[in-house]
C-alpha positions in Angstrom: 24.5 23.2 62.3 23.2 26.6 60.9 23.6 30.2 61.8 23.0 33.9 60.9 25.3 36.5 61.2 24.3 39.2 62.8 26.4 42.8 63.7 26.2 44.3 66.9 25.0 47.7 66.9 27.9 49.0 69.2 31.0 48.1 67.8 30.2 45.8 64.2 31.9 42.8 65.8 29.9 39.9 63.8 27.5 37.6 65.7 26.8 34.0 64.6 23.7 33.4 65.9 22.8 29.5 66.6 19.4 28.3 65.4 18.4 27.4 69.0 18.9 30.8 70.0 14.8 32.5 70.1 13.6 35.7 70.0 13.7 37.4 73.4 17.2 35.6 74.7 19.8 37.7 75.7 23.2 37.5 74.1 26.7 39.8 74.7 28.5 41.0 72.2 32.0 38.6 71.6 34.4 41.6 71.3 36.2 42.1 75.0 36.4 45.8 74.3 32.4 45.9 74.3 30.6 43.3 75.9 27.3 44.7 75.5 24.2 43.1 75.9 22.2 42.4 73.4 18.6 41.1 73.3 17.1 38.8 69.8 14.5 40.7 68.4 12.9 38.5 65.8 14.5 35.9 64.1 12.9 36.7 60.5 14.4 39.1 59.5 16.8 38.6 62.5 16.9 42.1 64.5 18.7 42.5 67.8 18.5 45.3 70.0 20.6 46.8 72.9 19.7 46.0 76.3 19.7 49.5 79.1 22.3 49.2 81.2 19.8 48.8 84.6 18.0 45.6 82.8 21.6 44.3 82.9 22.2 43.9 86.5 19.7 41.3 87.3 20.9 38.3 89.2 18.6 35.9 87.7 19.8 37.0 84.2 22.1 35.2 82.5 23.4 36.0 79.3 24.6 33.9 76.5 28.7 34.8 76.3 30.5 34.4 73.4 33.8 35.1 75.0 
């Protein structure tokens, strides 16, 4: 199975991102200090992006956890 590394922008904990995992998915980051969201950019070049706060509190939005 393959995956990129990826760092999150908040704290540098490093991501392994899956191959199934697509541009636009949300992901948070593994480190239990930060748990910030994170949303997949592009996959190449692989870019992620933090998600606001408010786009975080949608019920229907379910994030892939690492933790």
């Amino acid at each position: 199975m393959s995956f990129e590394i990826v760092v999150c922008p908040v704290c540098k904990q490093k991501l392994g991102l899956q191959a199934y995992v697509l541009p636009g998915d949300d992901l948070v980051c593994a480190n239990q200090h930060c748990g910030t969201t994170l949303r997949v950019e592009s996959r190449r070049p692989t870019r992620i992006a933090i998600v606001p706060l408010e786009e975080t509190y949608n019920a229907d939005s379910r994030p892939e956890s690492y933790g």
